[in-house]
C-alpha positions in Angstrom: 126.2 40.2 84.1 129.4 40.5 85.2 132.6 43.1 83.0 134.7 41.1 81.2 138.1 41.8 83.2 140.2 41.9 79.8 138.1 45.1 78.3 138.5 47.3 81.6 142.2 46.5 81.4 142.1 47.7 77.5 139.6 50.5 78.3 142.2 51.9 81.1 145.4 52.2 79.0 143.6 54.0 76.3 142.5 56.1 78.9 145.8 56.5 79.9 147.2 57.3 76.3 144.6 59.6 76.0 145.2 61.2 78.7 149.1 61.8 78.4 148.6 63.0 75.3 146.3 66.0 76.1 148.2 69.3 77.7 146.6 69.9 80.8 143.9 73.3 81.0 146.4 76.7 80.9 149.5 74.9 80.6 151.8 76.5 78.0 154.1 75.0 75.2 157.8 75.8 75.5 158.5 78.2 72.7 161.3 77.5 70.8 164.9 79.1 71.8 166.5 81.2 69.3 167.4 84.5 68.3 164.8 86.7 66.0 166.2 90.0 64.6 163.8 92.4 64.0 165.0 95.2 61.2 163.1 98.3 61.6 163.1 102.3 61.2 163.7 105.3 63.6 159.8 105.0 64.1 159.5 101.6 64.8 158.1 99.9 61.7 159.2 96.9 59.6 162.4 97.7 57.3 163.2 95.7 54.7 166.5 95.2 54.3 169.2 92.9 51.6 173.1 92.1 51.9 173.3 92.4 55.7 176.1 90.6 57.5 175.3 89.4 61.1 178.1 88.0 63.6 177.3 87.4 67.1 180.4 88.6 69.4 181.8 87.3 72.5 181.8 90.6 74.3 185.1 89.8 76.5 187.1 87.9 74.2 185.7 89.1 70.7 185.3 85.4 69.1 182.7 85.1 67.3 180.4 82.9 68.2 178.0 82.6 65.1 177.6 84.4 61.7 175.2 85.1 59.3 175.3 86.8 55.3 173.3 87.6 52.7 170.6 88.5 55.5 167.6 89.6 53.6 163.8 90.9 54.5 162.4 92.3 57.8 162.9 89.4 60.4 166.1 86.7 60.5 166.2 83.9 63.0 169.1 82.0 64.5 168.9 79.1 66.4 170.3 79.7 70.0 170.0 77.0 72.9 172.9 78.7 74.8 172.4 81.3 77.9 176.3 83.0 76.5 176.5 87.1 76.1 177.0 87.9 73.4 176.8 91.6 71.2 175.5 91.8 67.8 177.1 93.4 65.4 175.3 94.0 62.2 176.8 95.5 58.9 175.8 96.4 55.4 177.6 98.5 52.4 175.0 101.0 52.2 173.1 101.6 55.1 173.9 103.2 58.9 173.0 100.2 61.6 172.9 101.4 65.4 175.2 99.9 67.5 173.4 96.6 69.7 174.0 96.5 73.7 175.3 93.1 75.0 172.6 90.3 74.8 172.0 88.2 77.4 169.7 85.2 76.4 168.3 82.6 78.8 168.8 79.6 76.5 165.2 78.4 76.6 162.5 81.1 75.1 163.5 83.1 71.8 165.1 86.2 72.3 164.3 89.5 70.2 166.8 92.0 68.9 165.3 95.3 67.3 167.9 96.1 64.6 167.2 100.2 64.1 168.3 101.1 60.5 169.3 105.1 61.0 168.1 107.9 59.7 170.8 109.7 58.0 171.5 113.6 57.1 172.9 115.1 54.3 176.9 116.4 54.7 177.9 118.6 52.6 181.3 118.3 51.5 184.1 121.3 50.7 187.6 120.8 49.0 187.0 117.9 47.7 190.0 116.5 45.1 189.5 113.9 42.2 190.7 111.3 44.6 188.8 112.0 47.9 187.7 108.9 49.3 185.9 109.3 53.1 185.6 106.5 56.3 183.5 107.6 59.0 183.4 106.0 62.7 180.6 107.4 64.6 179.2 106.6 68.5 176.3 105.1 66.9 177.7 102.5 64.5 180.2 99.8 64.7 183.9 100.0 62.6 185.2 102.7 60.2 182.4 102.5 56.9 183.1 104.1 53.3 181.0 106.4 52.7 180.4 107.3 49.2 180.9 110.9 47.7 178.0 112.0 45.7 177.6 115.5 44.7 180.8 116.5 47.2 178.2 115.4 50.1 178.5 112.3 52.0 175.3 110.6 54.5 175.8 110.0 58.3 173.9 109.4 60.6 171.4 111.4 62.5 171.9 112.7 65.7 175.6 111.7 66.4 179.4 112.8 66.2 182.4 111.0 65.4 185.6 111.0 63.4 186.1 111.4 59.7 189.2 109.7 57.2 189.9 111.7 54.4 192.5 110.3 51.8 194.0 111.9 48.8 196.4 109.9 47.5 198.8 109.4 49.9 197.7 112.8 52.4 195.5 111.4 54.9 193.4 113.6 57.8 191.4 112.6 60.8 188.8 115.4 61.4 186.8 115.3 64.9 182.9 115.7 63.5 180.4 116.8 65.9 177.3 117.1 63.8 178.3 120.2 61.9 176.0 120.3 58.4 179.6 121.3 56.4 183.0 119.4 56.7 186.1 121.1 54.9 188.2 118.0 53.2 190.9 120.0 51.6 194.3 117.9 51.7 197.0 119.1 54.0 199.5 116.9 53.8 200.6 114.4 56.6 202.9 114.3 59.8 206.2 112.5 58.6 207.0 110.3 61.0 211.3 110.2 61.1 214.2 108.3 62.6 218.0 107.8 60.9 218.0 105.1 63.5 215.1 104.3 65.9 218.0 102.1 67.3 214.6 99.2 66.8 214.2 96.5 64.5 210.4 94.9 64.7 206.9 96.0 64.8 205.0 99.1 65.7 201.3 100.5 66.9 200.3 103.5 65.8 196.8 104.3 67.4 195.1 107.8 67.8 193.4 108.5 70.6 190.1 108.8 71.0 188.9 107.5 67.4 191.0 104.3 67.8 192.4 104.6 64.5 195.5 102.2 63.9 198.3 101.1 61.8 201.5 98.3 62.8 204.6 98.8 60.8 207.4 97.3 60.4 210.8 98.9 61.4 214.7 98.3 60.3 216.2 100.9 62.3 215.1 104.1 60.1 211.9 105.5 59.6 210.3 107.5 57.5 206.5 107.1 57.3 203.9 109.2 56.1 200.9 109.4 59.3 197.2 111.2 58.9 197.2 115.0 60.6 194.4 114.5 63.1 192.0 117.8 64.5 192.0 116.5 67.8 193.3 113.9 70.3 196.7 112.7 70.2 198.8 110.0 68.8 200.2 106.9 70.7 203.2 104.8 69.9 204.0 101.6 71.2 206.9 99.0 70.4 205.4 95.6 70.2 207.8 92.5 71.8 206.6 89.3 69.8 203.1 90.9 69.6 202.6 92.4 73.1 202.9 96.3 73.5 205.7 97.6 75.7 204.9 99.6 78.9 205.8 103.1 77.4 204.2 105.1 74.7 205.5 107.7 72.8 203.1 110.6 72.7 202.7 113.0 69.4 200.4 115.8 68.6 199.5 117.2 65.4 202.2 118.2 63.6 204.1 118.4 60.0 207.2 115.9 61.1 208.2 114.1 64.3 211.9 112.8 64.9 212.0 109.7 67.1 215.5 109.1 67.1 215.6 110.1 70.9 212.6 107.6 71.9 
């Protein structure tokens, strides 16, 4: 009895199908590409967090590439089929985030970012006035944060230094902070920044150096602003043409006033 030639051929291309359709012993499927954020503690462990703000950062030109709010819970995925850098940077009103290292995804398999949520330490506060408010930049963290006065202490972070704002009306301070348990916040006063005629008309950048603290004003000839006294470091001065800053800077330290008129 001889096989019908129509039911091999039917027999073969189910064969076939079936065949295709099976992943071969030990091959792997392609995870998905993306980017999981992992919040967790100084020790490792799951942290649940609410209100967190995500942007992914070209680390050359600062665009930013992709954004996420209103992040909530322990774990937050973004799809990602590119290979681009880019640096996360992660804020939230009431918590200290440590600052992420550039990325550098392959485009194909997910890529894992541990978010560490700080652990911060009591600063106690002295001087304070009625209208104290404080802004802390530290190594750890990204950007200048309020920090809330409660009980003339504030919270920073642990293991790490920085730079402290401290406002009172219109006197304003930049104090160096090195992890010291006790920070004196007592106005006193500001440098006066004074021209009768800067003999400029146009913009400014003020920038201290090293906290990168930095203000652009506008100038008609006179001047007569009111700048933060700073602990440390020194300030920088620059005439901006159209936006760009000139070659020379006009160096200041700490002082009470500071005539320009000869810049």
């Amino acid at each position: 009895m001889g096989v019908n030639p129509f039911r091999l051929h039917t027999l073969l291309v189910l064969f076939v199908l079936v065949l295709s359709s099976t992943p071969l012993h030990g091959a792997e499927v392609p995870e998905p590409s993306g980017i999981e954020f992992r919040f967790i503690d100084s020790s490792g462990n799951p942290y649940p967090v609410a209100d967190i703000t995500i942007e992914l950062i070209d680390p050359w030109s600062g665009r930013v590439l992709s954004a996420a709010t209103d992040v909530q819970g322990t774990t937050y995925s973004i799809g990602w089929t590119s290979s681009e850098s880019f640096r996360p940077e992660i804020f939230t009103s009431d918590l200290h985030i440590e600052r992420s290292d550039v990325i550098h995804p392959n485009g194909t398999n997910t890529t894992i970012v541990d978010v560490k949520i700080l652990t911060e330490d009591q600063i106690n506060l002295t001087g304070v006035g009625q209208t104290t408010v404080i802004r802390t930049l530290t190594n750890r963290t990204i950007g200048w944060q309020v920090n809330p006065i409660d009980d003339d202490s504030i919270h920073l972070p642990n293991a790490s230094k920085g730079w402290i704002e401290i406002r009172d009306g219109e006197q304003i301070q930049l104090t160096e902070w090195n992890g010291e348990n006790e920070i004196d916040v007592m106005s006193i006063g500001n440098l006066r920044l004074m021209a009768s005629n800067s003999y400029w008309n146009g913009s400014m950048l003020i920038r201290h150096s090293p906290s990168g603290w930095s203000e652009i004003i506008e100038v008609n000839g006179a001047i007569d602003y009111l700048m933060p006294r700073i602990s440390g470091g020194e300030w920088h001065l620059w005439r901006l043409d159209n936006g760009e800053i000139e070659a020379h800077a006009h160096i200041i330290d700490d002082a009470l006033f500071e005539d320009i008129e000869a810049w």
